[in-house]
C-alpha positions in Angstrom: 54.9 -99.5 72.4 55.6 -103.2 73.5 54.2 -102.5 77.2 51.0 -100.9 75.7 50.8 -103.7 73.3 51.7 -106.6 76.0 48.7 -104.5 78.5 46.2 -105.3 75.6 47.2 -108.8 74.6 46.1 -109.5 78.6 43.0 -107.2 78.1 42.3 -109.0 74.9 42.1 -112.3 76.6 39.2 -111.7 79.1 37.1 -108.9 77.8 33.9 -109.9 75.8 34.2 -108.7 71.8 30.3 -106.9 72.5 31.0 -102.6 72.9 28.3 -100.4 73.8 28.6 -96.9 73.9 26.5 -94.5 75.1 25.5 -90.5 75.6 25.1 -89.0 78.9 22.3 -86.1 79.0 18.6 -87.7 79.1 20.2 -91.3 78.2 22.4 -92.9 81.0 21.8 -89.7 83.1 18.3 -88.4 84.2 17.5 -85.1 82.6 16.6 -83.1 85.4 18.9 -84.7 88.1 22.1 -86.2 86.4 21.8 -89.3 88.3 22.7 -93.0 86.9 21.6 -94.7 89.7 18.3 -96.4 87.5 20.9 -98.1 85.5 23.1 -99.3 88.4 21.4 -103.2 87.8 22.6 -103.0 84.2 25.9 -101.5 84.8 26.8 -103.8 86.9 26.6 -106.5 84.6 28.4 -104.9 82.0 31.4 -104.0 84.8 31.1 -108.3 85.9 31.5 -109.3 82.3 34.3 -106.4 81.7 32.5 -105.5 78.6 33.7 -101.8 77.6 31.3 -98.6 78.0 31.7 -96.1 75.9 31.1 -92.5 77.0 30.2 -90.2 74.2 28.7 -87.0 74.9 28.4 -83.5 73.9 29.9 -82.5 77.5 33.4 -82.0 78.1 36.6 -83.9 78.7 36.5 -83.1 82.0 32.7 -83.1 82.8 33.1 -86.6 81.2 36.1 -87.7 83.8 34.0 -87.0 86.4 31.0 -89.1 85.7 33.9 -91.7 84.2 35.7 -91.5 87.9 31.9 -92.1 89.3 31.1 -95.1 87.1 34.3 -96.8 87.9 35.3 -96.9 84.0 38.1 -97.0 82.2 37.5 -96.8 79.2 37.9 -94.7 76.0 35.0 -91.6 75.4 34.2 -89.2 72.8 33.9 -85.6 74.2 31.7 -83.1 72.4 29.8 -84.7 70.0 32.9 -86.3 68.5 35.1 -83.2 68.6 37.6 -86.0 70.3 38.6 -89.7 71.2 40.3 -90.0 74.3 41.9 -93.5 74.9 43.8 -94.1 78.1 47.5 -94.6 77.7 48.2 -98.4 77.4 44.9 -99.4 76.4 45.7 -99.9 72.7 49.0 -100.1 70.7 49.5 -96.3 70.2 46.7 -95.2 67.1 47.4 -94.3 63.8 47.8 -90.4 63.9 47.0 -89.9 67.6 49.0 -87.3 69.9 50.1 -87.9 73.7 47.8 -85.8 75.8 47.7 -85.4 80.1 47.5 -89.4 80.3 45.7 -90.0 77.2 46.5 -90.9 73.1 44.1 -88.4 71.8 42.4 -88.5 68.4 41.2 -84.9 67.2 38.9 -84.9 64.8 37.0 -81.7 66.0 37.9 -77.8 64.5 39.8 -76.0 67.6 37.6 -73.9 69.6 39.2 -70.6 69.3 38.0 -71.1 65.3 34.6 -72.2 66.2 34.0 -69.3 68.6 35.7 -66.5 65.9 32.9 -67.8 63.6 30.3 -67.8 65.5 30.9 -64.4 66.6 31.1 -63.6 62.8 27.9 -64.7 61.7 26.0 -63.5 65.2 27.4 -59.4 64.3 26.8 -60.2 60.3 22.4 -61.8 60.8 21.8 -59.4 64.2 20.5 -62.7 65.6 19.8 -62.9 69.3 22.1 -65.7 70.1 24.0 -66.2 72.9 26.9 -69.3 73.3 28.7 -70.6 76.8 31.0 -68.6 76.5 28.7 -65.4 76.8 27.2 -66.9 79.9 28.1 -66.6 83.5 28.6 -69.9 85.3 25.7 -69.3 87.2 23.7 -68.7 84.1 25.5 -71.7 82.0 23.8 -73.8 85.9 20.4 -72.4 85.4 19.9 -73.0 82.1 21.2 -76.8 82.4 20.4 -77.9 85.6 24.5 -78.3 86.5 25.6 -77.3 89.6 28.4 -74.3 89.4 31.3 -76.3 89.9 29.4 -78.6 86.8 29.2 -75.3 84.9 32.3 -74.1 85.5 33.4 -77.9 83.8 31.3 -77.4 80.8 32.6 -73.7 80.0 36.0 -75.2 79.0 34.8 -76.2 76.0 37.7 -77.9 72.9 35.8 -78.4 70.1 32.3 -77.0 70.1 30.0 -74.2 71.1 26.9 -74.5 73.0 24.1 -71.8 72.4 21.0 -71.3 72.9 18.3 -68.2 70.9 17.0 -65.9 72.4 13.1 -66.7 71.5 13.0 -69.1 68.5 15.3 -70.5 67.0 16.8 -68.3 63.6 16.8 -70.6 60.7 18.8 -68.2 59.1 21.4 -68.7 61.8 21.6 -72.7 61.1 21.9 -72.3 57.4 24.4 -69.5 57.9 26.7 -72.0 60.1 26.2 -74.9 57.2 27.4 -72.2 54.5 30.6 -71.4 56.4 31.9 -75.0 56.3 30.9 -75.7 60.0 27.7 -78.0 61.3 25.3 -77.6 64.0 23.3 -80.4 66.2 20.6 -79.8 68.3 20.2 -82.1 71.6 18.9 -80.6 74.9 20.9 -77.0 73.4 22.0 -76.3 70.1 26.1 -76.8 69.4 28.1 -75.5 66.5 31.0 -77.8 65.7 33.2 -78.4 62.8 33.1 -81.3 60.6 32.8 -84.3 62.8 30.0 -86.1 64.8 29.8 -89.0 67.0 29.3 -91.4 64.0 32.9 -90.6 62.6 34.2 -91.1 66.0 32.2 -94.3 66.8 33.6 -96.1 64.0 37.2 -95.0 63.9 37.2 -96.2 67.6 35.2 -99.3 66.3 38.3 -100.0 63.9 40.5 -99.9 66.8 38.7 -102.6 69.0 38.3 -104.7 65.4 42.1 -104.7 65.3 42.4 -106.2 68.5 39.4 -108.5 68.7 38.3 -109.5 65.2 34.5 -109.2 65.1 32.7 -107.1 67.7 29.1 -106.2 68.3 28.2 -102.9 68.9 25.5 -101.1 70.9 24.8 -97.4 70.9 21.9 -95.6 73.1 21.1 -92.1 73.0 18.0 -90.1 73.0 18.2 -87.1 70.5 19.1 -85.4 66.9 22.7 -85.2 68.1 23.0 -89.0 68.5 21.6 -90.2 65.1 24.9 -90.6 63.2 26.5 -92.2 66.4 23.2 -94.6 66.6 23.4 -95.4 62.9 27.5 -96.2 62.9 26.6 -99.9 65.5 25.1 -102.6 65.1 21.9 -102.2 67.4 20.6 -98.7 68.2 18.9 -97.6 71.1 16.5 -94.5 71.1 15.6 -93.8 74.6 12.1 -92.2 75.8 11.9 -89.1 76.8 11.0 -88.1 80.3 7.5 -87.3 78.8 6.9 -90.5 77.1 8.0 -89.8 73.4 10.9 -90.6 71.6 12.8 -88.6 69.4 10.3 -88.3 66.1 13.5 -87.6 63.8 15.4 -90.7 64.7 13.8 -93.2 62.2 16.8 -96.0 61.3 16.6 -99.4 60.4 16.7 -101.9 63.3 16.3 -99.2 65.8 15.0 -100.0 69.2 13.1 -97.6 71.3 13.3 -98.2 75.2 10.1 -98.2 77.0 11.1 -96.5 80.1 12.5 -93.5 80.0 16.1 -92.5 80.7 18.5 -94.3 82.7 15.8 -97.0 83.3 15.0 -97.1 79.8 18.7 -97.7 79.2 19.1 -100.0 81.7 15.8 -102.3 80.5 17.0 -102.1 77.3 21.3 -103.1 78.0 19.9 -106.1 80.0 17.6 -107.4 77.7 20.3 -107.2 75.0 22.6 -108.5 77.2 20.7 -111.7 78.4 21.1 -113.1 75.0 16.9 -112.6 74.1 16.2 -116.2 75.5 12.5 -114.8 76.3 12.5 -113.4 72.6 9.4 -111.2 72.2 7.9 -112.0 75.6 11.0 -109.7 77.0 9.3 -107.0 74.6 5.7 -107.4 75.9 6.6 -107.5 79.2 8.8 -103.9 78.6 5.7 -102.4 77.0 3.5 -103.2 80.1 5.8 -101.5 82.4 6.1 -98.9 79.9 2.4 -98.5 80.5 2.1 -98.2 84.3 5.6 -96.3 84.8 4.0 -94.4 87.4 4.9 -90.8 86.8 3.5 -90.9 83.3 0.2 -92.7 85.0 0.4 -89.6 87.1 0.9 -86.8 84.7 -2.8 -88.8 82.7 -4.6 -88.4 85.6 -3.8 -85.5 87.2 -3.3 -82.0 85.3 -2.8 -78.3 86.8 -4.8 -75.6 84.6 -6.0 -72.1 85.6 -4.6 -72.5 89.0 -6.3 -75.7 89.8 -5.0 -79.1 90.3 -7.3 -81.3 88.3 -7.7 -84.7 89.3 -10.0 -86.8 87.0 -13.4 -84.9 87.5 -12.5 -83.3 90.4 -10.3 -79.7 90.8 -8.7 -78.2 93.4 -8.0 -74.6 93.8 -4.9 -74.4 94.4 -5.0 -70.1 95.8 -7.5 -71.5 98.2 -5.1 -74.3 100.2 -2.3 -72.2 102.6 -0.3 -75.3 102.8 0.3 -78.6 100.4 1.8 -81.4 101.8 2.4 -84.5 100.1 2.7 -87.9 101.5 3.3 -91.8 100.6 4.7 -95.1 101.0 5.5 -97.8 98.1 7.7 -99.2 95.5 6.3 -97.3 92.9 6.0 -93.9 94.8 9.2 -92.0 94.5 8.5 -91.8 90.6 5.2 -90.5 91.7 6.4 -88.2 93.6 8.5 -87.2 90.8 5.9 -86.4 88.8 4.2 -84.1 91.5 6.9 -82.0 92.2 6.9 -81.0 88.5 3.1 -80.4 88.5 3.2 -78.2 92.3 6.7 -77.2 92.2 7.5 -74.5 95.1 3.8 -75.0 95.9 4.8 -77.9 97.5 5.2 -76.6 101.7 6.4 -80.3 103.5 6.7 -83.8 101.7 7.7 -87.1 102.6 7.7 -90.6 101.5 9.0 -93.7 102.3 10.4 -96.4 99.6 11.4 -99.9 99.6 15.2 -99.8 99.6 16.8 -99.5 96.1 13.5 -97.9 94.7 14.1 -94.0 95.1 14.6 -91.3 92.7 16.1 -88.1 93.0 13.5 -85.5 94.4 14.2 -82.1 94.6 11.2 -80.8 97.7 10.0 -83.9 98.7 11.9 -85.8 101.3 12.5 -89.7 101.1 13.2 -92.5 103.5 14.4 -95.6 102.7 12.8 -98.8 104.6 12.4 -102.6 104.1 10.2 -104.9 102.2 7.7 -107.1 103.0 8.9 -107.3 106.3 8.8 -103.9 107.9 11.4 -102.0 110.0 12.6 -99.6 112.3 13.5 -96.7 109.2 9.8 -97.3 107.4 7.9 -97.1 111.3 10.4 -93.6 111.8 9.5 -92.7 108.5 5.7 -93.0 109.0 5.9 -91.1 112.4 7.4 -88.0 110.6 4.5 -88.5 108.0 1.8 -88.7 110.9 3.3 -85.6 112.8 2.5 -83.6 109.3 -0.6 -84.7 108.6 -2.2 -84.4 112.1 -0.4 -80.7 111.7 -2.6 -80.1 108.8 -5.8 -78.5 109.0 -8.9 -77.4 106.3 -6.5 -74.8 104.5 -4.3 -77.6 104.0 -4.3 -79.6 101.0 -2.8 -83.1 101.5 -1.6 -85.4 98.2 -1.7 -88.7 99.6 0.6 -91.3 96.9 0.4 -95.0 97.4 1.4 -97.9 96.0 2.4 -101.7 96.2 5.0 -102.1 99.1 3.3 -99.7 101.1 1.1 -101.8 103.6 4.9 -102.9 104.8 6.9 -99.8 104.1 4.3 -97.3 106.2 3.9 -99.0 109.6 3.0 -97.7 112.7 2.0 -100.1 115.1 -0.7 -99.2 117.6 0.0 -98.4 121.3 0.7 -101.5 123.4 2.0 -103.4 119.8 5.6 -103.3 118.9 7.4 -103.0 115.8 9.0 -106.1 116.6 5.5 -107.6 117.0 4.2 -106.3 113.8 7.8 -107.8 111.7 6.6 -111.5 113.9 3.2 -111.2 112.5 3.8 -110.5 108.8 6.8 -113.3 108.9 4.4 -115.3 109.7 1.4 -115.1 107.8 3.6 -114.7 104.5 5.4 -118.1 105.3 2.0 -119.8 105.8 0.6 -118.3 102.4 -2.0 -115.8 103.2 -3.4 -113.7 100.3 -2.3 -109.8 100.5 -5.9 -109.5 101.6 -5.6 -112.1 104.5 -2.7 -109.9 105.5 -4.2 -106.6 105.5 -6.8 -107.4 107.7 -4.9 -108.4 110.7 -2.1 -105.6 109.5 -5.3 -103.0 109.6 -5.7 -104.0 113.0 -2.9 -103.2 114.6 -1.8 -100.0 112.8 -1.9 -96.4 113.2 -2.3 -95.4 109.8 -3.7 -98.1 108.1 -7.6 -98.5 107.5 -8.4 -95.2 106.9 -6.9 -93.6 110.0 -4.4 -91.7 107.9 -7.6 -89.9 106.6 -8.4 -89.7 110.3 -5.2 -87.9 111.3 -5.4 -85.6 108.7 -8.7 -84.5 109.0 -10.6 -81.4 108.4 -7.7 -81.2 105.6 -8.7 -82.0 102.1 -7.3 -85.1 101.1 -6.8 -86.9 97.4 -4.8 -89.7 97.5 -3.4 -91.3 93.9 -2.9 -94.9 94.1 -1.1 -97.8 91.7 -3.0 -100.5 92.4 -1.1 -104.0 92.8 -3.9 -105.7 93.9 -6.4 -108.0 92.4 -9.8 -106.0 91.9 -8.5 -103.0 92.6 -10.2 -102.9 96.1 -9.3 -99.3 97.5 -9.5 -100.8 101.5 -6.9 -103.6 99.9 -4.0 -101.2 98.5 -1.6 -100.5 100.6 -4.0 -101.5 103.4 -6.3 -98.8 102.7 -4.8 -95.5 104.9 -7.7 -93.4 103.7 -9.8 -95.5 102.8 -13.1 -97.3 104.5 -12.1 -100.8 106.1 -14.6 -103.5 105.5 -12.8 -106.1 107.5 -13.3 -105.9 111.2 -11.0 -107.1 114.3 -13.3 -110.4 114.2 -12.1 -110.8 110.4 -8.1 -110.5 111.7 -9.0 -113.1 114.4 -10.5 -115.5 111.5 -7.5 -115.3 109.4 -5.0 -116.1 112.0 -7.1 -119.1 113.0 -7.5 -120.3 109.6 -3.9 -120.8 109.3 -3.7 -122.3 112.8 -1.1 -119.2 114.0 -3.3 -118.3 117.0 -0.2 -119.9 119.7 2.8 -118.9 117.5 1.4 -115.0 117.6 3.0 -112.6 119.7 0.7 -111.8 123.3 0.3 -108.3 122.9 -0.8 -109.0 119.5 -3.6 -111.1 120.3 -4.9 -109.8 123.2 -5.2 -105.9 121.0 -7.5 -108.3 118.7 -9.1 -109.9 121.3 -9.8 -106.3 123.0 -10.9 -105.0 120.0 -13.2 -107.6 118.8 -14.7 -107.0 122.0 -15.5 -103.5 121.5 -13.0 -102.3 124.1 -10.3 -100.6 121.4 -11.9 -98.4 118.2 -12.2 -99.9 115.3 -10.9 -98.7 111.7 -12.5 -96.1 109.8 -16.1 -97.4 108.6 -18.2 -95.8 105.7 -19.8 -92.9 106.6 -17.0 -91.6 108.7 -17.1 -87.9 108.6 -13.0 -87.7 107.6 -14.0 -89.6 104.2 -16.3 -86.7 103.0 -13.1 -84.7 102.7 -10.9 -87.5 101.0 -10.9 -88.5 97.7 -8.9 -91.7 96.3 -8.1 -92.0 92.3 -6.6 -95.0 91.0 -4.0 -93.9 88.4 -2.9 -97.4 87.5 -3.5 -101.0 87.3 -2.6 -104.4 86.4 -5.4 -104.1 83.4 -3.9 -100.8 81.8 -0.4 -103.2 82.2 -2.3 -105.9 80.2 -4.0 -104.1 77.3 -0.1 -102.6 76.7 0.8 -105.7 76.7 -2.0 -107.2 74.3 -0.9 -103.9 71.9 2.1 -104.9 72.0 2.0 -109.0 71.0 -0.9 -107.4 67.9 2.2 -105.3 66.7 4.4 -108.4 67.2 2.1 -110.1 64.9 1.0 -112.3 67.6 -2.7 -113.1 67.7 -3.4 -112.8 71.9 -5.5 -113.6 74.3 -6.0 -112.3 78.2 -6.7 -115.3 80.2 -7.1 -113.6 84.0 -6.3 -110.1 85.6 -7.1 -112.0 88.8 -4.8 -115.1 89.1 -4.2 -116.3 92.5 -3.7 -119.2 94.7 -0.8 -121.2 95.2 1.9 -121.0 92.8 2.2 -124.4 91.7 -1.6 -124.2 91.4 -1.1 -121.4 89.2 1.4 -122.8 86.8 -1.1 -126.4 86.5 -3.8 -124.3 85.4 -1.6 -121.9 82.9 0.2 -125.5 81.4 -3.7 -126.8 81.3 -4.7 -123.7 79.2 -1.9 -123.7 77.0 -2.2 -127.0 76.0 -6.0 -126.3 75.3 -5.3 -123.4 72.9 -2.0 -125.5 71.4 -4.6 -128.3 71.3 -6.5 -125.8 68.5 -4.4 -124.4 66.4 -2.8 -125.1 63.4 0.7 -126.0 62.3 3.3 -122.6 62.2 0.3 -120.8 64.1 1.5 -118.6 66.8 -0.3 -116.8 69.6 0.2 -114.9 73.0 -1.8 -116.0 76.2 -1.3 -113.2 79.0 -2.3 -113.6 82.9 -2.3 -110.8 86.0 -2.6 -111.2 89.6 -0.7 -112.2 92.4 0.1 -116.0 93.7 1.2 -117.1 97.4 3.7 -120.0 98.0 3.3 -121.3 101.3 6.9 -122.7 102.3 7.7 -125.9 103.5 11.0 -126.2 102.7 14.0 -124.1 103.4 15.2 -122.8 100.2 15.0 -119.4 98.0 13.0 -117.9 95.7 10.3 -115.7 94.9 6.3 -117.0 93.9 7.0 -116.0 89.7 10.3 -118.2 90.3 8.4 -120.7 91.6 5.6 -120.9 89.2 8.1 -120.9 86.3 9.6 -123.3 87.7 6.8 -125.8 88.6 5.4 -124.9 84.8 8.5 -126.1 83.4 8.0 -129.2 84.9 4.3 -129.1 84.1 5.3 -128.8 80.1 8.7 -131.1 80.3 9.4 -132.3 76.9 6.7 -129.8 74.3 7.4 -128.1 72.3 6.2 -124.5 71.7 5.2 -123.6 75.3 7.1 -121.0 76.5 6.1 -118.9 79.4 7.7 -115.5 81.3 6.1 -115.0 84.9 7.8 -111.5 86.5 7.0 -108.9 88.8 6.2 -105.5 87.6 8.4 -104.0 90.5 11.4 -106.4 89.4 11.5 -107.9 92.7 10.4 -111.8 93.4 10.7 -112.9 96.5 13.9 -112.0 98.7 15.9 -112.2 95.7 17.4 -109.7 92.6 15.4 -111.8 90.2 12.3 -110.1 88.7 11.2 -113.4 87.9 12.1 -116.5 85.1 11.5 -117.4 81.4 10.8 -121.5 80.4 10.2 -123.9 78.1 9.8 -127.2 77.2 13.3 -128.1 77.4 14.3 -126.3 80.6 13.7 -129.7 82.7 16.1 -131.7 80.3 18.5 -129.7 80.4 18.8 -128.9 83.9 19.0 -133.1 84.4 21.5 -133.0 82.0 23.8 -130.1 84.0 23.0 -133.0 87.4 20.4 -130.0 88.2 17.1 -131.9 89.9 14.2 -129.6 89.4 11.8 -131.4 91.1 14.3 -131.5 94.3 14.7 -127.3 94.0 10.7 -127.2 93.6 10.0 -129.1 96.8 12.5 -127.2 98.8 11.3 -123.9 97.8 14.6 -123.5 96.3 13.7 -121.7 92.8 16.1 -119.0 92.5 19.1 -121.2 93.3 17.8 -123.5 90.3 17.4 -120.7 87.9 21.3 -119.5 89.1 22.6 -122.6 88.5 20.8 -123.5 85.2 22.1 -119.9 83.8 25.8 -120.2 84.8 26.2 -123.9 83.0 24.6 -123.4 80.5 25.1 -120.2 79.4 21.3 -119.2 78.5 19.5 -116.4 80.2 16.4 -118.3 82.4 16.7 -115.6 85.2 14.9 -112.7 84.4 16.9 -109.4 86.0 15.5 -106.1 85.6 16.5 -104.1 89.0 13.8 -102.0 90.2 11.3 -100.7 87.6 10.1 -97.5 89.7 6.5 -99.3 89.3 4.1 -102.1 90.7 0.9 -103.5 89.2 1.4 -107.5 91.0 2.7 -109.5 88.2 2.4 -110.8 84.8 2.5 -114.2 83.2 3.2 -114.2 79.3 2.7 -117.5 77.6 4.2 -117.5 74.0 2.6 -120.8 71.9 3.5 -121.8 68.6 2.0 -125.4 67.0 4.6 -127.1 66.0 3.3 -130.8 66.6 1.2 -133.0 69.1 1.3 -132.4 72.3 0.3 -134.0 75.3 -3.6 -134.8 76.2 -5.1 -133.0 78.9 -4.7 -134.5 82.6 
């Protein structure tokens, strides 16, 4: 007893007094694949600040080790819906009534198996009802019907306090009432489970009383996504309800102070534990901003537009019979496109023949048919130009019984590169370094990009060709041009090797480019090399392109959501652009116009879309939504009731982990105050190491982290104004 209470007065010392505990199936684990790796970001944080994770789940002690052995945690769970607490030996002084068990102190507040199955076998022979627990099952039947792997199935058979069981056809309500009048309960998550008289809300708060004990006060989180969770959920201090893979929530769980995740499971949870987490220094903007991605996640933008009924795929007014292709292959490049493809393979299925895609590093999801290759962003390499070889080798194999799914989004005009012949990859990384550091717009870049690639400018159309092609797209650029997204692969190309020539000349590059680079231009604007696909090319009468997402669905979301905030709003631009610092002049300008006429306590929401440049001069870090934040802040030093949130959708600025930053009025003041120069960082490029700084003396939250969002619409700037007093004329 001293040496377990000596381990805790150490632990009690350096571990935060906020908990969060948290069910597995559909919540920190995605329902189909099991994986956690969408919440890595936000666990991560939670491990760096040693702030305890709670597993509580309907699985099994030692289904739950494993994931516990996988996260890296030590901490105490709650195994089959509350059945019992396990709390690693030494952890706390030994508990009131708990028994020694393989390692652990164990709390048992569940009715012993053998009793639950004896009754469930009784009232199963007693109704006649169709009902089959784990126990009845196989292990390969127990994998099929849960999407666990044997090994996982064999785990979840070995069951301590609970029954799983599913009906065979509805579900009996006889059966359910039958199980309440015996003295037993029932919950219902992904399966049904009959237990005894315990639920994860007893066991969340008798473990809460034992962190109390040694920490005084603590703060409590809970997420979970289902009827089984809602007494855990209601037992803490702030609920979660996480979305559903299919966009909804839980209808049943209505509690007070609930919040409901915009994304859907482990990215929902991790949005949600890093927003709690950064201490809410955006306030509602963090919310708006979460409801636009909510909005273009991109496999519910998928599953709008795109539908499979009477054998056809349906894509907006257009439909596909499906009996009619031989072969479906589906192809891509982007941030955004592994949850794309996501959403495919559960509209096609085994229809699927070949698939491949390649992702920014960091943004893939588990896929079941279609492969994935990981590659670099925005400069491209060696994996993303392999990647896009593999991709061209299938669609040039593809011919008119061949159907060909074509997903693109942001990322991709780096992430699927294959240079032309005579042009080297090496050549191609040169060129884009180069144009990005001198501040060309993404449409400056394309053109010359377009001009020395294999796939770009409609010539993935071209390689694919006579097969049917319909290509989905999430737009991330301004206007939505279709020859602008990902550099148009099958689209028409109205920029011409004249146009690439122009654009490296107007940024005086002409003697810094690489040789072989400019003299393919030069043979090209000559007429001596082919140039991209032009309207009227026979290939486009077999393609189809369908945007299924774009900065202005991310917008409206986002205008919903500051109405239900009660925040009176206003859309300035879908298209900003320009410099950065330009950027932020004009947003301090308008916000001190619309301050300018309000009235005292009046509050209002001013949102912007599009996509800035910074053209470096200095040799800092930082991303262009750092930078603008950063040069607003010093744009609005000293008012009060500005505050402004510029992010990217993809949760990537720049070559950092930032998504982007949150300021005020006082950021400036009190960066001077920590010997922080702002102006110095702004001039040097330097934002992210500002924003670092700022947030580790002083404790707020100005960095915004989200880790990958699986989606990319360009970016957002949300301007929160509130009259409080004069402010500054117009300059």
């Amino acid at each position: 007893m001293k040496k377990a209470s000596l381990a805790m007065t150490k632990r009690k010392n350096s571990m935060p007094k906020t908990i969060i505990v948290s069910d597995l199936d559909g919540t920190l684990l995605d329902s189909s694949s099991y994986s956690f790796a969408a919440a890595q970001p936000a666990l991560e944080v939670i491990r760096a600040r040693e702030i305890p994770l709670v597993l509580c789940s309907s699985k099994t002690r030692t289904e739950i080790e494993g994931y516990r052995q996988r996260l890296n945690n030590r901490h105490p769970f709650i195994t089959e819906n509350g059945g019992g607490i396990f709390i690693p030996r030494g952890y706390f002084p030994e508990p009131v009534k708990a028994e020694a068990f393989d390692g652990y102190w164990l709390i048992r507040l569940g009715t012993p198996y053998a009793e639950i199955r004896r009754r469930f076998i009784g009232l199963r022979e007693q109704l006649g009802v169709k009902v089959r627990g784990f126990a009845d099952m196989t292990e390969e039947e127990v994998a099929a019907l849960t999407g666990l792997s044997r090994d996982e199935a064999k785990l979840s058979k070995q069951r301590d306090f609970d029954e799983p069981f599913v009906f065979d056809g509805a579900p009996d309500e006889r059966f359910l009432q039958a199980i309440e009048a015996s003295g037993l309960s029932w919950t219902e998550g992904r399966i049904f489970h009959i237990t005894g008289r315990h639920d994860k809300g007893r066991a969340v708060n008798l473990l809460k009383s034992l962190y109390e004990q040694q920490f005084g006060t603590v703060t409590s989180v809970a997420l979970g996504d289902s009827l089984n969770d809602l007494q855990m959920l209601q037992a803490v201090d702030h609920p979660v309800l996480v979305r559903h893979e299919d966009g909804s929530h839980d209808a049943r769980i209505a509690i007070p102070n609930l919040l409901k995740t915009q994304l859907p499971g482990p990215a929902g949870w991790n949005e949600t534990v890093l927003q709690l987490l950064s201490g809410n220094s955006a306030g509602p903007l963090s919310e708006i901003f979460n409801a636009a991605l909510a909005a273009v996640d991109p496999y519910r933008a998928v599953l709008k537009s795109v539908q499979v009924r009477d054998g056809s795929l349906c894509v907006g007014d257009t439909n596909y019979d499906l009996d009619s292709f031989e072969r479906i292959a589906v192809v891509g490049a982007g941030k955004a496109t592994a949850r794309m493809a996501l959403a495919i393979e559960g509209l096609l299925g085994k229809r699927i023949s070949a698939g491949l895609i390649v992702a920014k590093h960091g943004h893939t999801v588990p896929l079941a048919i279609i492969g994935q290759v990981e590659a670099a962003h925005p400069v491209p390499d060696g994996s993303g130009e392999a990647g896009t070889k593999r991709i061209l080798k299938m669609v040039q194999a593809a011919d008119e019984k061949t159907l060909v799914i074509c997903l693109l989004s942001g990322g991709a005009s780096a992430l699927l590169v294959a240079p032309v012949d005579g042009v080297t990859l090496q050549d191609k990384q040169e060129v884009t370094g180069l144009l990005l550091k001198a501040g060309a717009s993404i449409g400056e870049l394309n053109a010359v990009r377009k001009h020395l690639s294999a796939v770009k400018g409609g010539r993935l159309a071209r390689a694919a060709y006579p097969a049917q092609v319909v290509t989905l797209l999430l737009s991330d650029v301004i206007g939505d041009r279709l020859d602008v997204i990902a550099s148009g692969p099958t689209a028409p190309d109205g920029s011409t090797f004249a146009d690439a020539l122009a654009v490296i000349a107007k940024y005086g590059l002409r003697e810094k480019m690489p040789p072989r680079v400019m003299a393919h231009l030069e043979q090209g604007a000559g007429g001596q090399v082919p140039e991209t696909v032009k309207n009227g090319d026979r290939c486009l009468d077999r393609t189809r392109n369908v945007i299924v997402g774009a900065i202005g669905l991310a917008l409206d979301a986002a205008a919903e959501k500051s109405r239900q905030l009660g925040l009176p709003v206003k859309i300035i631009s879908a298209e900003l652009q320009g410099e950065a610092r330009a950027a932020a002049h004009f947003l301090a300008q308008a916000a001190r116009r619309e301050l300018s006429e309000m009235i005292v306590g009046e509050r209002c929401c001013l949102l912007c879309g599009g996509e800035t440049t910074v053209t470096v001069t200095g040799s800092g870090k930082g991303g262009r939504n750092q930078e603008l934040a950063l040069a607003f802040a010093l744009e609005i030093e000293g008012l009060e009731g500005m505050s402004l949130l510029s992010a990217g959708t993809d949760g990537s600025d720049g070559p950092t982990d930032a998504a982007g930053a949150w300021v005020d009025g006082s950021t400036v003041a009190r960066a001077r105050r920590l010997g922080i120069d702002p102006s110095l960082h702004l001039e040097n490029n330097d934002s992210y190491p500002f924003f670092q700084r700022l947030d580790d003396l002083s404790g707020t939250q100005n960095h915004l982290i989200t880790g990958p969002t699986g989606t990319n619409v360009m970016d957002m700037q949300l301007l929160l104004l509130e009259k409080r007093g004069a402010t500054q004329p117009l300059s």
